[in-house]
N, C-alpha and C positions, 0 to 999 in steps of 0.2 A: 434497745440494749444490745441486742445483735449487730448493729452499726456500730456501736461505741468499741466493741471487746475490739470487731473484726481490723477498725478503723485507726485504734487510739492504743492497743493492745496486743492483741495475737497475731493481727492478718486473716486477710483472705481466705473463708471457707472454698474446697475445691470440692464436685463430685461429677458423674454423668460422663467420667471416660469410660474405654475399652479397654475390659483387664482379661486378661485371661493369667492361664496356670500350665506349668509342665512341673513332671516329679525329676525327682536330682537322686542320679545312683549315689544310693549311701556309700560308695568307696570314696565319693568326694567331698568329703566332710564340709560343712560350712562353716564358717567361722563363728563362734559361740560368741553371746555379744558382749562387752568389756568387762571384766574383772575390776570396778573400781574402788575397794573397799566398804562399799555397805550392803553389795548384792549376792548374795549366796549360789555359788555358781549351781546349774544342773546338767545334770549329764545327758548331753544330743546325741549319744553314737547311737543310740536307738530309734531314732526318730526318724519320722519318715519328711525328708527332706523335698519342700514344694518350692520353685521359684516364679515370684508372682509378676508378669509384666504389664503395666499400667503404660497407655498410649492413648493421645489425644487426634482429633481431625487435622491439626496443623502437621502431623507426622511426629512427633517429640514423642520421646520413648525411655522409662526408666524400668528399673529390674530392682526388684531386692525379697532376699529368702527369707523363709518363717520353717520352723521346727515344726509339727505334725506328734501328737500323743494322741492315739485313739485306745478306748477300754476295751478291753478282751471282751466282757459280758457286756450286751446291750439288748434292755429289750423297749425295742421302738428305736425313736433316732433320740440321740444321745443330744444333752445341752452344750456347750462348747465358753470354756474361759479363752478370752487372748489377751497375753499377759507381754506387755512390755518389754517382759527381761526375767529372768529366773526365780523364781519364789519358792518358798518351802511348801511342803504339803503335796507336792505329783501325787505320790504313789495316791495319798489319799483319796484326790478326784478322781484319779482313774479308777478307783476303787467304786464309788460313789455313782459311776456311769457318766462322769465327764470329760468329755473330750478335751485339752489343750494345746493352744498354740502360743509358740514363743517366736516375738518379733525377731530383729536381728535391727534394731531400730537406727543406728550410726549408716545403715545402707538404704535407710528410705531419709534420713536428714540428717549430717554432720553436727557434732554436737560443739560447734562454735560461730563466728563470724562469716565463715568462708561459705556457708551456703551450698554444700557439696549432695550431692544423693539422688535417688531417685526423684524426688518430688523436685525438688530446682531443674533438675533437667526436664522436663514439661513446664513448672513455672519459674525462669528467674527471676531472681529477687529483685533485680532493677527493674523490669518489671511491671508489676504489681506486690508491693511488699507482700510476703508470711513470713512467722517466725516460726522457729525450730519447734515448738510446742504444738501449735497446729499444724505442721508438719507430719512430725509423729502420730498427733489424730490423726488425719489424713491417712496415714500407710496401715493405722487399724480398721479403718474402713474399708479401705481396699481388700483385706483380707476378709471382710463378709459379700465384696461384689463377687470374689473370687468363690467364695460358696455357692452364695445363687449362680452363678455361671457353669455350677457341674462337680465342684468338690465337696458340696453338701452330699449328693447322689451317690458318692464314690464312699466316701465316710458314714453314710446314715446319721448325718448331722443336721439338727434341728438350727433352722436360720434366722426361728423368732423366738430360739432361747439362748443367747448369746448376749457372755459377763464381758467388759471389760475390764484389766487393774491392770494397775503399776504405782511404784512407791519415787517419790522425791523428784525431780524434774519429771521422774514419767509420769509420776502422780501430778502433776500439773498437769500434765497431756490429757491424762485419762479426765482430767475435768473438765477439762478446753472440749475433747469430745463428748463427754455427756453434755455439754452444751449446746452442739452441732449437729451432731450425729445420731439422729432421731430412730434408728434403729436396732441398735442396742438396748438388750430390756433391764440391763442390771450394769452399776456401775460400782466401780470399789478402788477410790483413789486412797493411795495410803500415806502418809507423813508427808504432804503436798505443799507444804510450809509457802512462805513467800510466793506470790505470782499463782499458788495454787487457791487452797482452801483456807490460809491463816488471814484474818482482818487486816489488811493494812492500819485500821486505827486502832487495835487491840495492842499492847505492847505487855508482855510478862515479866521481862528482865527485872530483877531486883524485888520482885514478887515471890512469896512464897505459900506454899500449897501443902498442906495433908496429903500425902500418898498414901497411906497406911489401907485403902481402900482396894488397893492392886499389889500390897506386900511392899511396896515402897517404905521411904521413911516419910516419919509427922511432917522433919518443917525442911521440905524440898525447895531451894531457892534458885529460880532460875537464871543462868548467866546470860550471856548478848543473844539476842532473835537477829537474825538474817536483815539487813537493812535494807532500805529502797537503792540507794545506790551500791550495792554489790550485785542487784540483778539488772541496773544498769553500767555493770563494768566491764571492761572486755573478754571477761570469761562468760558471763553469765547474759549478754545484752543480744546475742542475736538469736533466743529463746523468744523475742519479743522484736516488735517492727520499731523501726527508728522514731514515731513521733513516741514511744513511752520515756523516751529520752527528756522529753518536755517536761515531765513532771519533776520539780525541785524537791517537793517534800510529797508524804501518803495524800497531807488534808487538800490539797491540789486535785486528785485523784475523783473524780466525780462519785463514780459508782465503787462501792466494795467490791469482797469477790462472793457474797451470799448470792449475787443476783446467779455468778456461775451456776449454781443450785436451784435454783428456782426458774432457770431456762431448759434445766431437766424436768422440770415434774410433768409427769403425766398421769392416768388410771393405768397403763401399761406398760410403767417402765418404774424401776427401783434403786434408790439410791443408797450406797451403803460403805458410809464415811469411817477411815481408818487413820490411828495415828496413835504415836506412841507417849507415855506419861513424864518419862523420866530418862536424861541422858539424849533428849530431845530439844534443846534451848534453841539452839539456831532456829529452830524447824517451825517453834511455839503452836505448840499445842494447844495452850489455851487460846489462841487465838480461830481454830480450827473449831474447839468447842461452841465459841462466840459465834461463831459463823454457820454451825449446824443447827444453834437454839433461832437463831434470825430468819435463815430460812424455816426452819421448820412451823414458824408462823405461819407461812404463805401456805405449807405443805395442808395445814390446819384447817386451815380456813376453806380449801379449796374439799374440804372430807379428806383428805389421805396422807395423814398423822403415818401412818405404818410405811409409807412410801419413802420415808426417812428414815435412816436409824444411824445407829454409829458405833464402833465399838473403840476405846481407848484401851489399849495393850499396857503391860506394865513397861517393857522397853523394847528395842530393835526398831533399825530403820531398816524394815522390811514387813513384807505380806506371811507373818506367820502361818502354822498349821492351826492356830487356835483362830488365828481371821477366817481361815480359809473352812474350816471346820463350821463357825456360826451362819457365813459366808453362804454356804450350799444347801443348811437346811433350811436358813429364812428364802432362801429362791424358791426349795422346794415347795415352802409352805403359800408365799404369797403366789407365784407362777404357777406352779403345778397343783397345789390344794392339798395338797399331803398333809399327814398326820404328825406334822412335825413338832417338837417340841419347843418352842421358842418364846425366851423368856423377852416380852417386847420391854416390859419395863425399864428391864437393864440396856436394854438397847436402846434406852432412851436417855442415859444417863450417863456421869462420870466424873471425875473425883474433884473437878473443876468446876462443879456445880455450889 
């Protein structure tokens, strides 16, 4: 399965260089990362600005910065989310005693064709293919070698309690890493539609659904899902290596993207699927359901039903405070043991059932 994704798919997992870190005087602000209309910007001027540099033995050498949120009260070292791109809910985690970090993700991999950023400069793309997706895994890992290597120490950050998310192409990323990247203990990809968490053979359009479940309306009818050939079009194609260009239609497509899911599971690691009900057609949601009920067999079968869950929002393409909120106490409960109150049922459910 890992040959298939790396080979026919994503590209090329990378890990095992030399990273280190320096801090960046906050008078030199960094660039906050794109404003594209579905991400809620947050405010960096507070943040403690780190720039991470990743170098290989052959001498190749890329840079790219992450924002730093550490909690005022901590007692013990603190869990740490690294989030793609800005989400709602900060104050809350920091409240919560969790640390955050915000990629700056267009400077560890250009978000088109042209193959630009820190990761192509160590690997180009002629090459050995990767695409943009694992790419961006790629520069969140880097950000936990950069902990073990002394920014855990400096932070009082815990480096085997570390979430990853992101929503909509990050959200694909954050999948492609929970796939790869075995050291991450909690994963929370949101509205990850096509290429991420949605079935290629699931299709919803023209389908209608009871929302009344999440405050929606009875007979929600969904319009066009995202197609195979728009995430092989030139917007969208160099998120993926040149043989996914090979596939004419889904049913071509060997494997689905449940197995994504099920190359996470472990006894120490947690998956926790996000995605929204309504005003989400592109994205198909129901297809993301399909794919969390699929996997969630293997989760079953293996004993660890709970290592799955999922939670369906009633709208936004993004990582709400009510994600982020169920988000922290199921970590504390399954991770830490805590007397948390978490209703698994529901987390096991939703209105697409």
């Amino acid at each position: 399965m890992r040959s298939f994704y790396e080979n026919h798919i994503y590209g090329k997992w990378r890990e095992g260089e030399n990273v280190s870190f320096k801090h960046v005087p906050k008078k030199g602000k960094l660039p906050e990362p794109p404003k594209n209309g579905f991400f809620f910007p947050t405010d960096f001027e507070d943040a403690d600005k780190i720039k991470i540099s990743v170098s290989t033995e052959n001498g190749r050498r890329g840079d790219f910065d992450v924002n730093f949120f550490i909690p005022e009260k901590k007692n013990g070292k603190c869990p740490v989310i690294i989030c793609m791109h800005p989400i709602f809910g900060k104050e809350y985690a920091l409240e919560k005693g969790y640390a955050l970090v915000f990629l700056n993700a267009t400077q560890i991999a250009s978000d088109d064709m042209a193959h630009n950023g820190a990761f192509y400069k160590l690997y180009p793309y002629e090459e050995q293919q990767t695409g943009v997706l694992m790419a961006w895994a790629w520069g969140a890992s880097k950000v936990l070698d950069a902990l073990e290597a002394g920014l855990a120490d400096e932070y009082n950050i815990d480096t085997n309690s570390a979430i990853l998310t992101g929503v909509s192409r990050y959200g694909k990323a954050t999948a492609v890493g929970a796939a790869f990247e075995k050291r991450f203990r909690m994963f929370a990809p949101a509205c990850s539609g096509a290429g991420g968490l949605a079935l290629y053979s699931v299709v919803s359009e023209g389908k209608t659904y009871d929302l009344t479940g999440v405050g929606g309306p009875a007979n929600y009818t969904y319009s066009k899902n995202e197609p195979l050939s728009c995430l092989q079009s030139e917007t969208e194609r160099g998120w993926f290596v040149d043989k996914f260009l090979d596939y004419k239609s889904p049913e071509e497509i060997p494997y689905d993207q449940d197995n994504l899911v099920t190359m996470a599971m472990s006894e120490e690691r947690y998956y926790f699927l996000i995605a929204a009900c309504m005003n989400e057609d592109w994205v198909n949601a129901p297809a993301m359901w399909e794919c969390y009920k699929r996997a969630l067999k293997t989760y079953e079968s293996a004993g660890l039903r709970d290592h799955l869950v999922c939670h369906f929002h009633k709208e936004g393409h993004a990582v709400l405070e009510e994600d982020l909120k169920l988000m922290i106490s199921y970590f504390n409960k399954m991770h830490y043991g805590l007397d948390e109150q978490v209703d698994f049922d529901a987390l096991h459910t939703s209105v697409f059932e």
